[in-house]
PALUM-289208 format. One record per residue (C-alpha): residue number from 1; residue in one letter; chain; x, y, z. Coordinates in nm, 2 decimals. Layout:
BEGIN
{k: NUM r: A c: A u: X v: Y w: Z}
...
***
This chain:
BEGIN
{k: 1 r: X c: A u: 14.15 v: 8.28 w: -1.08}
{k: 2 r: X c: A u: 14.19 v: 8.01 w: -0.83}
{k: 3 r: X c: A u: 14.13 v: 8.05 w: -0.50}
{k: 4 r: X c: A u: 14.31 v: 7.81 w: -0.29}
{k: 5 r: X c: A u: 14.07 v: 7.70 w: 0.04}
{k: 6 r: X c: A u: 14.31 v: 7.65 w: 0.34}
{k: 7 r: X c: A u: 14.25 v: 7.34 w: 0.52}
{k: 8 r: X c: A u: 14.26 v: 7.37 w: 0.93}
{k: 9 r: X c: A u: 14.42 v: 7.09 w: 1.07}
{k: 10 r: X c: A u: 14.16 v: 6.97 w: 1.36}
{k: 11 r: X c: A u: 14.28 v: 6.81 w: 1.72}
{k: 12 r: X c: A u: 14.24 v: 6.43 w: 1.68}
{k: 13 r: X c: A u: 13.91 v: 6.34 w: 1.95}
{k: 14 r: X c: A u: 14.14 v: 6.13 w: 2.09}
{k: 15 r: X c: A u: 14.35 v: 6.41 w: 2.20}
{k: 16 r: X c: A u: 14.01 v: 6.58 w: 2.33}
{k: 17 r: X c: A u: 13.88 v: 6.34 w: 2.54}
{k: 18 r: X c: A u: 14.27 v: 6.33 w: 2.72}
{k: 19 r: X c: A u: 14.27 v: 6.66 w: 2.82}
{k: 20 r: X c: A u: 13.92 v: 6.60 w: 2.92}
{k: 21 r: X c: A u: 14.02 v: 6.34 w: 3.16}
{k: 22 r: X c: A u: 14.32 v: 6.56 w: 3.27}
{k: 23 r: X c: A u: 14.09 v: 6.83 w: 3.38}
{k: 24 r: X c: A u: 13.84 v: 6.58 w: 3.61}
{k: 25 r: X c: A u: 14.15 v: 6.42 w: 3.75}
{k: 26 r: X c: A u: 14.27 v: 6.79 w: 3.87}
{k: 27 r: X c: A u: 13.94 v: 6.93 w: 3.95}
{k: 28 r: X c: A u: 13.84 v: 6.61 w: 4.18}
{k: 29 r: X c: A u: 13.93 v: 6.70 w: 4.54}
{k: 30 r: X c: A u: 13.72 v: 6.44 w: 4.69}
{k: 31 r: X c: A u: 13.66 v: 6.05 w: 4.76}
{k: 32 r: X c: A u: 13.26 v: 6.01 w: 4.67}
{k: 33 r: X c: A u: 13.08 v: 5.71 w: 4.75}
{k: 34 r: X c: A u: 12.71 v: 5.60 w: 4.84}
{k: 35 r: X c: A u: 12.53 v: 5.43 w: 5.09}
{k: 36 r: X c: A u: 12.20 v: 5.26 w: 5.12}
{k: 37 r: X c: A u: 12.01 v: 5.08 w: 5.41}
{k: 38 r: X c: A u: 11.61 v: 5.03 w: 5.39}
{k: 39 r: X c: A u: 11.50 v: 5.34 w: 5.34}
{k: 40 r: X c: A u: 11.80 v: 5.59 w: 5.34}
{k: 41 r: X c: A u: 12.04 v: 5.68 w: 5.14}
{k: 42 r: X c: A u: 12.35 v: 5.87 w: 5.17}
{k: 43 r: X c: A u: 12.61 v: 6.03 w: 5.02}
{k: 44 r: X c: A u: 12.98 v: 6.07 w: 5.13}
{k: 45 r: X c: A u: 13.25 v: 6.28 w: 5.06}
{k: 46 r: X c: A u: 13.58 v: 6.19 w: 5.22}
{k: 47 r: X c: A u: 13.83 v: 6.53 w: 5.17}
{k: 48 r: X c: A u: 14.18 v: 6.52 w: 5.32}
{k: 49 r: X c: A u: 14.17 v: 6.82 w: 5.51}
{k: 50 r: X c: A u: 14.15 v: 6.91 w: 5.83}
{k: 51 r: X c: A u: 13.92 v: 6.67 w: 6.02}
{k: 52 r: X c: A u: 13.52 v: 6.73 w: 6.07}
{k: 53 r: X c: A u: 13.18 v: 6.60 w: 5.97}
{k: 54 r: X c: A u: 12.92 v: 6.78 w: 5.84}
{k: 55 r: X c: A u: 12.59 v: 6.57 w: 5.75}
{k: 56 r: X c: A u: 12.32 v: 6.75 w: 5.58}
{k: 57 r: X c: A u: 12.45 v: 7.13 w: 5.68}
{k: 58 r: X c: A u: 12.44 v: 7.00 w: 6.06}
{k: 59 r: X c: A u: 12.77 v: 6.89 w: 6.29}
{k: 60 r: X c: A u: 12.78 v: 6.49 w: 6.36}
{k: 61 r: X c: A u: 12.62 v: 6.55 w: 6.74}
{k: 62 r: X c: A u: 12.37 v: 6.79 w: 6.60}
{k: 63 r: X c: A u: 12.23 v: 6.56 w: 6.37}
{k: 64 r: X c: A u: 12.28 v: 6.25 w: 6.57}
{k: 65 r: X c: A u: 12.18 v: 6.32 w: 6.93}
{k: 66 r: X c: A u: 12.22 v: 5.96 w: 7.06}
{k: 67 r: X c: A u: 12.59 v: 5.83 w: 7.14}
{k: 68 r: X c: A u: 12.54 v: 5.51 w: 6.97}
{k: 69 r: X c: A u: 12.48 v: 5.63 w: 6.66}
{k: 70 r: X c: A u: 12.76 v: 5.84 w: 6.58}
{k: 71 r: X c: A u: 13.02 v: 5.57 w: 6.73}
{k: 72 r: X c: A u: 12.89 v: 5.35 w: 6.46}
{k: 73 r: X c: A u: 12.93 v: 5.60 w: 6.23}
{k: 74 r: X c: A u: 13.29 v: 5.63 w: 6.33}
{k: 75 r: X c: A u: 13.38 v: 5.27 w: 6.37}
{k: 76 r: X c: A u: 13.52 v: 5.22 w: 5.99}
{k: 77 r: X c: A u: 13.80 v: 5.46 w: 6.06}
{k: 78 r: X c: A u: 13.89 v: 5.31 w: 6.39}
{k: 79 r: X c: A u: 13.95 v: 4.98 w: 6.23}
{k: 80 r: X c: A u: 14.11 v: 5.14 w: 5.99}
{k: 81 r: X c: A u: 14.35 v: 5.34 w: 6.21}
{k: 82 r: X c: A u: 14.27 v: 5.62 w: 6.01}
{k: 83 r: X c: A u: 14.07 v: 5.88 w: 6.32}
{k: 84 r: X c: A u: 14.10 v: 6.23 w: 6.28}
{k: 85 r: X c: A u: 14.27 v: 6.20 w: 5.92}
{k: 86 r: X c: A u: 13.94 v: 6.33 w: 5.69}
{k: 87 r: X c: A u: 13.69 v: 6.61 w: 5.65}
{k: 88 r: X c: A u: 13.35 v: 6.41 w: 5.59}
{k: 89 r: X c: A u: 13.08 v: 6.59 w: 5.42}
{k: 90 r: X c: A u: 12.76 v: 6.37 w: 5.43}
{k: 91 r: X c: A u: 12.43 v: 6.41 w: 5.23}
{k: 92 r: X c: A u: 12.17 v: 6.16 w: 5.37}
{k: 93 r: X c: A u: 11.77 v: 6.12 w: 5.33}
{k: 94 r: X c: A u: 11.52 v: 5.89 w: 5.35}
{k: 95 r: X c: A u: 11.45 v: 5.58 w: 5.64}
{k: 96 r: X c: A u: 11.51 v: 5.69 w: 6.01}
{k: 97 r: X c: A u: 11.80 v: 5.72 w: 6.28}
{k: 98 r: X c: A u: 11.95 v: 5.36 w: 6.21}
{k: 99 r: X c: A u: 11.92 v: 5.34 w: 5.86}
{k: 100 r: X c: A u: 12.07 v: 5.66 w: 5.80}
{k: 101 r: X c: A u: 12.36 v: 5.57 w: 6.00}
{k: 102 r: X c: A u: 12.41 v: 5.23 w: 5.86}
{k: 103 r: X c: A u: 12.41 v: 5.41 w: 5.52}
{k: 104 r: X c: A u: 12.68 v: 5.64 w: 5.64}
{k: 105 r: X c: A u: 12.88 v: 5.35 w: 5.75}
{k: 106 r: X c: A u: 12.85 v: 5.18 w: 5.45}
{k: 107 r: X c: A u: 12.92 v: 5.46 w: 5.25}
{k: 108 r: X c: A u: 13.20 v: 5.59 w: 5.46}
{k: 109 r: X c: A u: 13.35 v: 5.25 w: 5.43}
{k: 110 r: X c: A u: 13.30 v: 5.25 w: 5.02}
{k: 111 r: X c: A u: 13.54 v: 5.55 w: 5.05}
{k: 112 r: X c: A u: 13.80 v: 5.40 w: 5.24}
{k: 113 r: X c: A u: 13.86 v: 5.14 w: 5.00}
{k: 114 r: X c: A u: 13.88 v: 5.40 w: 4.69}
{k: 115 r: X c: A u: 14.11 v: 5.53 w: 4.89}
{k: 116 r: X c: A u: 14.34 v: 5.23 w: 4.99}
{k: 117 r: X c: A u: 14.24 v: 4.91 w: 4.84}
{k: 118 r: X c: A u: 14.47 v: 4.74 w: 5.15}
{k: 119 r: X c: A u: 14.19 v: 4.84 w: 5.37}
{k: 120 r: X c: A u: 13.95 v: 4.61 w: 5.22}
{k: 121 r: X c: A u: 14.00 v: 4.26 w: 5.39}
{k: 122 r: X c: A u: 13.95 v: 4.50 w: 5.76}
{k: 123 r: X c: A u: 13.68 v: 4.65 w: 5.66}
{k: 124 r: X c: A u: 13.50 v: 4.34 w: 5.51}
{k: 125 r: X c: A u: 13.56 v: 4.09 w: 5.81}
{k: 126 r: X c: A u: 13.40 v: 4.39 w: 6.05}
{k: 127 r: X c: A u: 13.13 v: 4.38 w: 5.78}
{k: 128 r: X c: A u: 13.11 v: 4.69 w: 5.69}
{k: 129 r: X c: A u: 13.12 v: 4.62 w: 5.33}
{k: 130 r: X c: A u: 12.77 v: 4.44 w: 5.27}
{k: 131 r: X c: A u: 12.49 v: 4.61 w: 5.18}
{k: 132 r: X c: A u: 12.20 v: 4.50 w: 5.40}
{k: 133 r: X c: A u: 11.94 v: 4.41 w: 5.17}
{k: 134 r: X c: A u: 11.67 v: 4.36 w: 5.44}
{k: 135 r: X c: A u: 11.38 v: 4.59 w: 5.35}
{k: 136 r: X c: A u: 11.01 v: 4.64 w: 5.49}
{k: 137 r: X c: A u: 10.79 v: 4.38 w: 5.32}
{k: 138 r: X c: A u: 10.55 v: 4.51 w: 5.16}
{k: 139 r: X c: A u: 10.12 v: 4.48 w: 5.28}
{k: 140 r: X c: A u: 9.88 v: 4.21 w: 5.09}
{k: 141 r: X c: A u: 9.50 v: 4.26 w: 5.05}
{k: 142 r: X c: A u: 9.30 v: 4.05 w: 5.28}
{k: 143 r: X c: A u: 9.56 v: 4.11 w: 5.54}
{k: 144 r: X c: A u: 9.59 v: 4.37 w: 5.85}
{k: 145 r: X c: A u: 10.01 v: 4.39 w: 5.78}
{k: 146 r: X c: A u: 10.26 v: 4.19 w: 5.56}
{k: 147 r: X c: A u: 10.16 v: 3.87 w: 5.71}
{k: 148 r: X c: A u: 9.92 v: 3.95 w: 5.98}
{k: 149 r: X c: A u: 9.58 v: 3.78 w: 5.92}
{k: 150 r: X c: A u: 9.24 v: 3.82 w: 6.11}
{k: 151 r: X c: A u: 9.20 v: 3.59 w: 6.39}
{k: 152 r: X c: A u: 9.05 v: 3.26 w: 6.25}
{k: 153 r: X c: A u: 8.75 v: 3.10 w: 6.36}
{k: 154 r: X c: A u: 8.60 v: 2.75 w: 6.28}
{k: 155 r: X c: A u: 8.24 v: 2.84 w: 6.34}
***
């Protein structure tokens, strides 16, 4: 007697990792992008909904009590043209009250190009597109600060 093994025709991985990408592409209702400035970094999630902005559980004026601050945060949508249009769900740490919201511009701003790559030229002469590299230099030995000395005496 011969017994016969019946072969099972496998998917092709190639036909795997399609559906895979089918599935993230469906499942992704969100813009994500991410922001740094000295100390602080943020996280931003642009959702086409109805509009709002919640950063770290807290409304915009909660977390931001000073006037200034949230009208930067606000600025790449006005030159944009795009006020009112997005629900804004912002996880930020680290630095203090300017950093953070010079990471949420930046990262607000990183959205609205994924979003419409026409945006880009805007948002780049307003300068909202370069990462400020400027960071706290660090303390030497032999020195009170980064660069302050003791006071120097001949004698």
């Amino acid at each position: 007697m011969v017994v016969e093994k019946k072969k099972k025709i496998k998917k092709t991985t190639v036909e795997k990792v399609e559906k895979k990408e089918i599935k993230k592409e469906t499942k992704k209702k969100y813009i994500e992008a991410v922001g740094r400035r000295k100390a602080s970094i943020a996280r931003v999630r642009l959702v086409k909904d109805s509009p709002g902005f919640i950063i770290n559980k807290k409304t915009l004026e909660e977390y931001f009590s000073l006037e200034n601050s949230y009208k930067k945060i606000l600025e790449p949508f006005k030159t944009a043209h795009l006020e009112n249009t997005f629900f804004v769900s912002i996880k930020v740490n680290g630095g203090g009250i300017t950093g953070q919201t010079e990471a949420i511009r930046l990262g607000i701003s990183r959205c609205l190009v994924k979003i419409d790559e026409k945006l880009r030229p805007a948002l780049r002469k307003a300068g909202f597109l370069t990462r400020d590299a400027r960071i706290v230099e660090r303390k030497k030995y032999g020195l009170k600060k980064a660069r302050k000395a003791a006071q120097w005496s001949k004698r």
